[in-house]
C-alpha positions as CSV (number, residue, x, y, z in Angstrom):
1,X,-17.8,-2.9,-22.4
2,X,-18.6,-5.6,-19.7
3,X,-18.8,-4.1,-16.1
4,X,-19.8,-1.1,-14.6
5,X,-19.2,-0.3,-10.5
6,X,-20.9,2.6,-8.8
7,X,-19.3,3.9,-5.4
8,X,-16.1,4.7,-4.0
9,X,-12.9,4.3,-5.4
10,X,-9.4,4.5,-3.5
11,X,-6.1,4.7,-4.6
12,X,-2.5,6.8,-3.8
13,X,-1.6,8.1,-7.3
14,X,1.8,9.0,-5.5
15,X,3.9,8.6,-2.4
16,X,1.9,9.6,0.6
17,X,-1.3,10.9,-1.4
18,X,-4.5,9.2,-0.5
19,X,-7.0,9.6,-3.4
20,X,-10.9,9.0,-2.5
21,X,-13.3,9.5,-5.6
22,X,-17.1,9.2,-3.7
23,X,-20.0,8.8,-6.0
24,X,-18.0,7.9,-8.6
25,X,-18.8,5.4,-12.5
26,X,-16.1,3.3,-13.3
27,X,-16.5,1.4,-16.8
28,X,-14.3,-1.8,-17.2
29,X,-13.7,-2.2,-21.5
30,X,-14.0,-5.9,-22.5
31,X,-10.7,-6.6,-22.4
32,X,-10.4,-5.6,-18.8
33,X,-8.6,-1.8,-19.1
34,X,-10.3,1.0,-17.2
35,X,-12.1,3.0,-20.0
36,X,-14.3,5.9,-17.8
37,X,-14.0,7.0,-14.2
38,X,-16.0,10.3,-13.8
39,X,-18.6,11.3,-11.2
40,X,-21.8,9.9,-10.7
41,X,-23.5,13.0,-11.8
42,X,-21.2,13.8,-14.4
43,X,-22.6,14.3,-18.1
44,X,-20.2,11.7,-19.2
45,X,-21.2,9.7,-17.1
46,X,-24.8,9.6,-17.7
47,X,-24.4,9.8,-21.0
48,X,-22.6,6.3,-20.6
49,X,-25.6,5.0,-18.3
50,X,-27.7,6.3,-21.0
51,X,-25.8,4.6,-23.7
52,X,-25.5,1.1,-21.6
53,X,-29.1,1.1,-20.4
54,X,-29.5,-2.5,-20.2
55,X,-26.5,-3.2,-18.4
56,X,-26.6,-3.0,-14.3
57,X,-24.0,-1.0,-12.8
58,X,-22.3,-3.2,-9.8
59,X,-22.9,-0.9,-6.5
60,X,-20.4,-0.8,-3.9
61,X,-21.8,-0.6,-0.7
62,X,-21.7,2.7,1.4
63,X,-19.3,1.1,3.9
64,X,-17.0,-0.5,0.9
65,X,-14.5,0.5,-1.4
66,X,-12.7,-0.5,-4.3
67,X,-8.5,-0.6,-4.2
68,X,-6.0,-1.5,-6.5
69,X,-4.7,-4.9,-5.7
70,X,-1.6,-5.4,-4.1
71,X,1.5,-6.2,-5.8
72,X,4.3,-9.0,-4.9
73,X,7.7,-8.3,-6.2
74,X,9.8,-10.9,-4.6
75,X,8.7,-14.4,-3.6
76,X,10.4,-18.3,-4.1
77,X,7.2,-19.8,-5.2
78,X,8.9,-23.6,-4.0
79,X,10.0,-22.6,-0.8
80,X,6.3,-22.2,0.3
81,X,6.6,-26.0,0.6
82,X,8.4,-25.0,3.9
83,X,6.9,-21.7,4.7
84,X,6.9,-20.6,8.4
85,X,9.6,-23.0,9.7
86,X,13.4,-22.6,9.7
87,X,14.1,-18.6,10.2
88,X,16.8,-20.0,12.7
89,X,20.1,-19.7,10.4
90,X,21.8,-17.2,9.0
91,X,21.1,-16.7,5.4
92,X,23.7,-18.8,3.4
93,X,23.3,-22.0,5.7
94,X,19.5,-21.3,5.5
95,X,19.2,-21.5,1.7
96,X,21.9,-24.8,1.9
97,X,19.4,-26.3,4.6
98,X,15.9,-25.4,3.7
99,X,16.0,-23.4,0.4
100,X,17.7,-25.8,-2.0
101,X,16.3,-28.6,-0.2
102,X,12.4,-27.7,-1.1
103,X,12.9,-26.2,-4.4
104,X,14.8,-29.5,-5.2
105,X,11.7,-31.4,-3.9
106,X,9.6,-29.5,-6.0
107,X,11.4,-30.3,-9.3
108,X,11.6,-33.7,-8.8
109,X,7.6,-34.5,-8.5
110,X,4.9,-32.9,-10.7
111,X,2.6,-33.8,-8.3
112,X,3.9,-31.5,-5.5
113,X,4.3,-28.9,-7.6
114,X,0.6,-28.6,-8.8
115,X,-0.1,-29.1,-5.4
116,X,1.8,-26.6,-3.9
117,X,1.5,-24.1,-6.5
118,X,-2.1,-23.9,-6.8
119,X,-2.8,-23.6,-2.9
120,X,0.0,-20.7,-3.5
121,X,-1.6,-19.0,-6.4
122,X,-5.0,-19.2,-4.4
123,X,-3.8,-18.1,-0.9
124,X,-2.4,-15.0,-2.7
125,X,-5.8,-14.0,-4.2
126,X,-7.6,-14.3,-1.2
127,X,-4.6,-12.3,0.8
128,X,-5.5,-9.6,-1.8
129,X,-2.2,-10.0,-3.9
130,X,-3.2,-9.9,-7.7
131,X,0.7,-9.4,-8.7
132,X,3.7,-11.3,-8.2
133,X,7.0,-11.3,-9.2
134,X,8.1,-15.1,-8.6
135,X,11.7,-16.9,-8.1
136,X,10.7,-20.0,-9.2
137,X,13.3,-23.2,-9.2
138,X,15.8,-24.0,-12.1
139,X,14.0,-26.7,-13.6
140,X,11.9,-26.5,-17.0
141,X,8.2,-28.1,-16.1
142,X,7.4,-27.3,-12.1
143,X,7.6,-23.2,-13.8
144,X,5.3,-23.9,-16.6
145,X,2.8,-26.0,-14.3
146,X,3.1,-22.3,-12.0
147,X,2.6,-20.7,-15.3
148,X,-0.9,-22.6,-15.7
149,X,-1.8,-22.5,-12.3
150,X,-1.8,-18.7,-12.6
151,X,-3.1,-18.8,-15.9
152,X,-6.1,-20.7,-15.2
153,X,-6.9,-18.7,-11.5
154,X,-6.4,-15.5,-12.4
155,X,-3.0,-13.9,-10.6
156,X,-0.9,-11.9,-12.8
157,X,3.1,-11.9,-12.3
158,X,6.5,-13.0,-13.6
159,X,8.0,-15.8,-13.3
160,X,12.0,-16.7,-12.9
161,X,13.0,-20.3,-14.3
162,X,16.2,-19.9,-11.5
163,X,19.8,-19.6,-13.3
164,X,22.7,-20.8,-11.0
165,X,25.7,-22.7,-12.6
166,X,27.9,-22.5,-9.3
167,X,25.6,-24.2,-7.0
168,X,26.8,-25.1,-3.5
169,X,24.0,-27.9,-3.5
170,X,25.7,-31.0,-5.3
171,X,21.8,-32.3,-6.3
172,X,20.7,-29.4,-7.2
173,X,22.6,-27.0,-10.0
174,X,23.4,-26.4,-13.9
175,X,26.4,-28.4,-15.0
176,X,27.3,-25.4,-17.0
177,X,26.7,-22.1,-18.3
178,X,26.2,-23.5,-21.6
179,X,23.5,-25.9,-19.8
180,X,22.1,-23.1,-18.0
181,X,21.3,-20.8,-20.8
182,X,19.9,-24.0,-23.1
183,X,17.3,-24.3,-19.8
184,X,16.2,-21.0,-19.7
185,X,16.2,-20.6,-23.5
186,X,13.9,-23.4,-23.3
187,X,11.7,-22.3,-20.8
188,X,11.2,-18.9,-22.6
189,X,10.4,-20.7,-25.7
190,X,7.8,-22.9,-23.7
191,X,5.9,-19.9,-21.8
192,X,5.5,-18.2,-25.4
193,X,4.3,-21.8,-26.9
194,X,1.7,-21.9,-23.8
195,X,0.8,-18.2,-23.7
196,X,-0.3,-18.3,-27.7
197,X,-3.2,-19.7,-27.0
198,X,-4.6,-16.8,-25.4
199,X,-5.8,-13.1,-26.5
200,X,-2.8,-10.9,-25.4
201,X,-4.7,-9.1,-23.1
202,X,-5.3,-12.5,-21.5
203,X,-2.2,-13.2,-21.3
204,X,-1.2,-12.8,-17.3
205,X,2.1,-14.3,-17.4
206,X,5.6,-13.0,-18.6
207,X,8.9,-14.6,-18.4
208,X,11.5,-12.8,-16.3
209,X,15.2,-13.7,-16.1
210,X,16.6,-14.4,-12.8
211,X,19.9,-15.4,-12.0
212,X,19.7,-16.5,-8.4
213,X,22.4,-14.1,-7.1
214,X,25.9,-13.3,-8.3
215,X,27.7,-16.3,-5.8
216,X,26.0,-18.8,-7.7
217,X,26.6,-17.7,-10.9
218,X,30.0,-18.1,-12.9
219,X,30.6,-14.9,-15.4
220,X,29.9,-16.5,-18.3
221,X,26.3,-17.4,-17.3
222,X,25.9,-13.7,-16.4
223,X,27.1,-12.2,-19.3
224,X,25.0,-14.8,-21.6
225,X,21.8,-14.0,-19.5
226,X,22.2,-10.4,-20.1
227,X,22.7,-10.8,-23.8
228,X,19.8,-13.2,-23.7
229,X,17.7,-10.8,-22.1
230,X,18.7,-8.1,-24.3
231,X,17.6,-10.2,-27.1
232,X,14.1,-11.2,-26.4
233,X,13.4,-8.0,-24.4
234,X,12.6,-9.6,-21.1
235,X,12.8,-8.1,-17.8
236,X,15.9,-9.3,-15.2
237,X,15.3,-10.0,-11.5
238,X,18.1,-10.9,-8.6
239,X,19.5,-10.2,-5.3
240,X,21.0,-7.2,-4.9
241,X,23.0,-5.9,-1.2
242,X,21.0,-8.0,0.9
243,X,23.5,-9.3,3.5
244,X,27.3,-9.1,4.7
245,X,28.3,-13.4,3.8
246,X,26.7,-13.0,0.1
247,X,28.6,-9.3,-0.6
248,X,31.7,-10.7,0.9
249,X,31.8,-13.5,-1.1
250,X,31.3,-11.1,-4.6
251,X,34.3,-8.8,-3.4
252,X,36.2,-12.3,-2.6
253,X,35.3,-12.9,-6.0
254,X,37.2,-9.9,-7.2
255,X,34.6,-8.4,-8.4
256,X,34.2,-5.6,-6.1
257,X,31.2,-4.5,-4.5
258,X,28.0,-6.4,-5.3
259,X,26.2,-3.2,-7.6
260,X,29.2,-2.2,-9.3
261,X,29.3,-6.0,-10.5
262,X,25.9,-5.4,-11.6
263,X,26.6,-2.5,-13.1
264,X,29.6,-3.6,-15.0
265,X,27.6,-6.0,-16.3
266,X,24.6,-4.0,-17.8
267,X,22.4,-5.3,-15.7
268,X,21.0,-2.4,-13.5
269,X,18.3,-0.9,-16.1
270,X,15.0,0.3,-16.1
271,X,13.8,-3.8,-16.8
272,X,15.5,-5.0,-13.6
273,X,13.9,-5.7,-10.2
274,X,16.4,-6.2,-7.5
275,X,15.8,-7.5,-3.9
276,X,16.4,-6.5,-0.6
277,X,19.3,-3.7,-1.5
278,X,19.4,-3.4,2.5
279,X,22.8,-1.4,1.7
280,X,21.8,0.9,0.2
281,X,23.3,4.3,1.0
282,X,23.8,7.8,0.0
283,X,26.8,6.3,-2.5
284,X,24.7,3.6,-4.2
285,X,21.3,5.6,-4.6
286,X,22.4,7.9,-7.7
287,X,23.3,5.2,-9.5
288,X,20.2,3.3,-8.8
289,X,18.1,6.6,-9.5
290,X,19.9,6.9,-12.8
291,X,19.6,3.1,-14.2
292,X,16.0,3.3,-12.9
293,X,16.4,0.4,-11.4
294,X,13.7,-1.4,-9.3
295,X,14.2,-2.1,-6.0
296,X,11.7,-5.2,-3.8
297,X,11.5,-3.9,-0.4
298,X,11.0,-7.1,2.1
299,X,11.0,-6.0,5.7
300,X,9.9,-8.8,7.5
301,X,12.5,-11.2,5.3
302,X,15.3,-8.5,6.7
303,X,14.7,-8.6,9.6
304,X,15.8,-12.3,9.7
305,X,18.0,-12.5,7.1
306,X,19.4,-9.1,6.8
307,X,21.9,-7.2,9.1
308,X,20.9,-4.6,8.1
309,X,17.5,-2.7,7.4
310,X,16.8,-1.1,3.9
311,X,16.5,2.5,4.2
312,X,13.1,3.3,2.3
313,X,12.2,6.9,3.7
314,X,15.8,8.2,1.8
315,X,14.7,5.8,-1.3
316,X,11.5,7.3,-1.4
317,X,12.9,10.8,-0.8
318,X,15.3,10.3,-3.6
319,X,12.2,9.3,-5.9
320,X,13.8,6.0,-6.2
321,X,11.3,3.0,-7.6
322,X,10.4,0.9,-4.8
323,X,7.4,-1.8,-4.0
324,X,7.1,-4.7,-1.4
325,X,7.7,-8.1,-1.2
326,X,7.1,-10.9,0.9
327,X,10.4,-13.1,0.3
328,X,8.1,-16.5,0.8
329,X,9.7,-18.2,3.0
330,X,12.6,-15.8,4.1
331,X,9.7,-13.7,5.2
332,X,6.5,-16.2,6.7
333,X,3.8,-14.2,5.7
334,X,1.8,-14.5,1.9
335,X,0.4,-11.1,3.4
336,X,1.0,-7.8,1.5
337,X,-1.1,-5.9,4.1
338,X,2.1,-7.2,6.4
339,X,4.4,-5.8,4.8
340,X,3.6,-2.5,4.9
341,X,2.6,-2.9,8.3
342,X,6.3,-3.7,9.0
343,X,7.6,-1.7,6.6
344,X,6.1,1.0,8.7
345,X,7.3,-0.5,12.0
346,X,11.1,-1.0,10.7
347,X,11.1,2.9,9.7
348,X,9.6,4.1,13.1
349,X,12.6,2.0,14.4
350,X,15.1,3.3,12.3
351,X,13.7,6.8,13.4
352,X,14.0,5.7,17.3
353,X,18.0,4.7,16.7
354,X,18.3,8.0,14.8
355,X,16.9,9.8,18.0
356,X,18.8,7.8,20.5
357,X,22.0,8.9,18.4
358,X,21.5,12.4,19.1
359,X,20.0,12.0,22.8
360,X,16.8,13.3,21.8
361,X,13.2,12.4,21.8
362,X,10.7,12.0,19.2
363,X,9.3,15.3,19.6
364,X,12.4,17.1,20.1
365,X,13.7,15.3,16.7
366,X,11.5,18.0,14.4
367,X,14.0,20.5,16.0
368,X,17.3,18.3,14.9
369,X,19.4,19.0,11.7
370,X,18.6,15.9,9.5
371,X,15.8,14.2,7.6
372,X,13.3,12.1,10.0
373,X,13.6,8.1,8.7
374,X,9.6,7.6,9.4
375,X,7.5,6.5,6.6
376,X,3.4,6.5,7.1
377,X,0.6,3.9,6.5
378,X,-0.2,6.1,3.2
379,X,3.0,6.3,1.5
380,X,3.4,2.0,2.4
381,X,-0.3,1.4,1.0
382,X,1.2,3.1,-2.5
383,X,4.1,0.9,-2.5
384,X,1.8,-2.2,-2.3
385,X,-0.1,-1.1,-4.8
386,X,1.3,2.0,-7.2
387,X,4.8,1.7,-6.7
388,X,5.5,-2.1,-7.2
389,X,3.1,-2.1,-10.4
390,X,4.6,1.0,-12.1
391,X,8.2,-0.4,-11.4
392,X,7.0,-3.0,-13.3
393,X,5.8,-1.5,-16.6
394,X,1.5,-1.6,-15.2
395,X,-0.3,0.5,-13.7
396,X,-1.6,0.3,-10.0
397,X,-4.1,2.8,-9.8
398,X,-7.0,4.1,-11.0
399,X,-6.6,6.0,-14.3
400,X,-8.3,5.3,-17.8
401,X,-6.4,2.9,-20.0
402,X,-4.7,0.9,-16.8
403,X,-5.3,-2.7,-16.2
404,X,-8.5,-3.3,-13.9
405,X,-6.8,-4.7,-11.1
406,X,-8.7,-4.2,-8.1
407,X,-10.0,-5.9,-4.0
408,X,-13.3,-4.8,-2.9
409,X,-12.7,-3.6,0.5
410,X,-15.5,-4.1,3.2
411,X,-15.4,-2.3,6.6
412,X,-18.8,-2.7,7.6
413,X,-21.8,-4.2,6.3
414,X,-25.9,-4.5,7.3
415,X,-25.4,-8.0,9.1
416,X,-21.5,-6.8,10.4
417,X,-23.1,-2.9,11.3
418,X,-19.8,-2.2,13.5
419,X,-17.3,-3.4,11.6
420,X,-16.2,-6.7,9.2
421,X,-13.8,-9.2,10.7
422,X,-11.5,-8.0,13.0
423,X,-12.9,-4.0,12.6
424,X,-14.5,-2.6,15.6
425,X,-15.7,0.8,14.2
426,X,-18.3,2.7,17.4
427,X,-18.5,5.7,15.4
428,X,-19.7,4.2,11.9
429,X,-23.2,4.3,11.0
430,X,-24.7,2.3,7.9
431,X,-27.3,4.5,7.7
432,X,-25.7,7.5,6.2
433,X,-22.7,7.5,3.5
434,X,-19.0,8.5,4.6
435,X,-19.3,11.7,2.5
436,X,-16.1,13.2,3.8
437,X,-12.6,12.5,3.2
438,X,-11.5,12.9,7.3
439,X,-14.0,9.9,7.9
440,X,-12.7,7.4,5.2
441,X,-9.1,8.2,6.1
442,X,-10.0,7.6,9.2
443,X,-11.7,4.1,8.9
444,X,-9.2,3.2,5.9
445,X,-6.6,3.6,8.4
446,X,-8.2,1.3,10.6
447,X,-8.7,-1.3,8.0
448,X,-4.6,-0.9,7.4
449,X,-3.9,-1.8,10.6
450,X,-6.1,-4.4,11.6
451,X,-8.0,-5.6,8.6
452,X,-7.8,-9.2,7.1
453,X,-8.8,-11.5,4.6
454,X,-12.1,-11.3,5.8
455,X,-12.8,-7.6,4.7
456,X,-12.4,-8.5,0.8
457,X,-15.0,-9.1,-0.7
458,X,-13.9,-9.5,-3.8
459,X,-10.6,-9.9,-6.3
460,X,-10.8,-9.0,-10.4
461,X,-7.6,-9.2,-12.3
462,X,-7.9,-7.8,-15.9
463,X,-11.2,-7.0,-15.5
464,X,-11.9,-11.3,-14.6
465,X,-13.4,-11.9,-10.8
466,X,-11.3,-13.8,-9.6
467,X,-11.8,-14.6,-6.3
């Protein structure tokens, strides 16, 4: 055993379920799993304190708490090179203009990838991300160095050497199927070479297979990705439904609708994370329910590239598996806490067009035949955290035997007494505990909707502080 915290500990164990455990002992096992959350006061838990007398429990503050990390499951790790410019185009002339262009850029020079990849990995830790689920670029070496670079900081994640034979880019492309799968057979062999090294628990990186998206792909690449993933048990990643020019050009194909492709294919499974899926509707989601497939929900990314917004309050109805994603650089911000912000935003919008539909307002709505499309600041905080880890075989919350993956949260502090950062909290006082559950929903809240990077004080990741 090699930590113990004392304090409050917050998590959402399901959709829309806030969980606050006050007074609370976590222990953290030496290989960084959770190994005893109990009371304070409990006999387990002093028989713990009894039994680990000469080790210091880490207090969290009275205005502090601990939260699971959030979770990233879709980001192009080279196209931060370009982050925050170019949301101008359409989506296919923006990955011909920008896209290809920087992750080209980034294959071609070591140097820049380092660079660029470990101001990445460390702008993720401090935004609070501890998990990501990369797209990375097709060549070999620039993964590997991202490999390291998460390796040595300390952010968990996947990572997708890119697969895409059928390249509209002339520069940048596999010659072949044949090339393509020697590539990523060679990558997978290189991450396990790398990985060896280290104690499996230490081990933060896994390979995922990623072909970029079906209209870059021949099908002879697909089908030998899906046998290769079959084989070495690795998890799949892609685009999936995300806008009209990239479906069009699958049915063009022949192929007919983007997820029966998939589906055809064996690809949609309880290993695969798909994308955007902004189309999904009432026709798609039993067959996404039963492959138990994962599905990256990236609402600021939509919003620009997508004509359409992905419908999260039926996914989540439909107990569908569902986390957030950033889409680095479709979407500008590195920020988890942003998604959900505007994950929250695009469903209140979603709700207002459902109202205008049937001349109504929002109050007279809860009188209207039909489910309301709103989704709440709870249920987004469990897809940042809960939802995008379990989708991807972890855990996300607080429960013996799950990965200690956690930010320490401040609102408020002895030399900050009305708030941290950007918190202005009147009705918070330091010198008594928030001992009920109405005033730390309340001030949790508050941290969701205006908090920033300066109200963590802290990042572990298997147990390792690591930022």
């Amino acid at each position: 055993m090699t930590q113990l915290f004392v304090g409050t500990f917050v998590d959402t164990p399901t959709p829309g379920e806030l969980r606050i455990r006050k007074d609370h002992l976590m222990a953290i096992s030496s290989e960084g799993f959770i190994s005893h959350l109990s009371p304070i006061h409990s006999e387990s838990s002093q028989l713990l304190l009894s039994d680990h007398s000469s080790l210091a429990p880490i207090e969290i503050p009275n205005a502090s708490f601990l939260l699971p990390s959030f979770v990233d499951l879709h980001l192009h790790a080279p196209q931060y090179l370009f982050n925050g410019t170019g949301l101008d185009l359409p989506l296919l002339e923006w990955l011909e203009k920008y896209a290809y262009k920087a992750e080209e850029r980034i294959d071609s020079s070591t140097e820049l990838a380092e660079r660029v990849y470990e101001v990445l990995v460390r702008r993720l830790l401090d935004n609070g991300t501890g998990c990501v689920s990369f797209f990375g670029s097709i060549g070999v070496e620039a993964n590997l160095i991202l490999a390291k670079k998460m390796q040595e900081l300390g952010l968990r994640g996947f990572i997708g050497k890119l697969s895409m034979d059928q390249s509209p880019r002339p520069t940048y492309g596999e010659s072949s199927a044949t090339s393509s799968l020697s590539s990523i057979t060679q990558f997978l062999d290189s991450l396990q070479g790398y990985l060896a090294q280290f104690p499996s628990h230490e081990r933060l990186v896994q390979p995922i297979i990623t072909p970029r998206f079906i209209p870059v792909c021949s099908d002879e690449l697909l089908v030998g990705l899906q046998k290769l993933a079959k084989e070495r048990d690795v998890r799949i990643q892609s685009h999936m439904c995300e806008g009209r020019d990239q479906m069009d050009m699958v049915v063009k194909r022949g192929k007919g609708q983007d997820h029966e492709y998939w589906d055809e294919l064996g690809y949609l499974g309880p290993k695969t994370l798909q994308a955007h899926v902004t189309y999904l509707d009432e026709e798609m989601i039993p067959l996404v329910k039963d492959r138990q497939v994962t599905m990256a929900h990236c609402p600021l990314s939509n919003a620009y590239l997508s004509e359409k917004q992905f419908p999260l309050r039926e996914a989540i109805d439909n107990s569908l598996s569902v986390g957030l994603g950033t889409d680095i650089a479709g979407g500008y911000s590195p920020s988890i806490q942003t998604q959900m912000r505007q994950a929250v935003m695009i469903s209140r919008m979603r709700e207002g067009a459902r109202c205008e539909s049937m001349n109504c307002s929002f109050a007279e709505s809860t009188q209207k035949e039909g489910q309301h499309l709103k989704v709440d600041w709870k249920e987004s905080l469990y897809l940042a955290t809960r939802g995008g880890k379990k989708g991807m075989g972890l855990g996300g919350c607080f429960e013996v035997g799950m990965e200690f993956d956690a930010q320490l949260i401040e609102l408020a502090s002895s030399d900050t007494p009305t708030g941290t950062g950007p918190l202005d909290l009147f009705d918070l006082s330091l010198d008594s505990k928030l001992n009920d559950d109405e005033s730390w929903i309340e001030n949790i809240e508050r941290w969701w909707c205006n908090g920033d990077e300066r109200n963590r004080k802290g990042m572990w990741v298997q147990g390792r502080k690591v930022a």
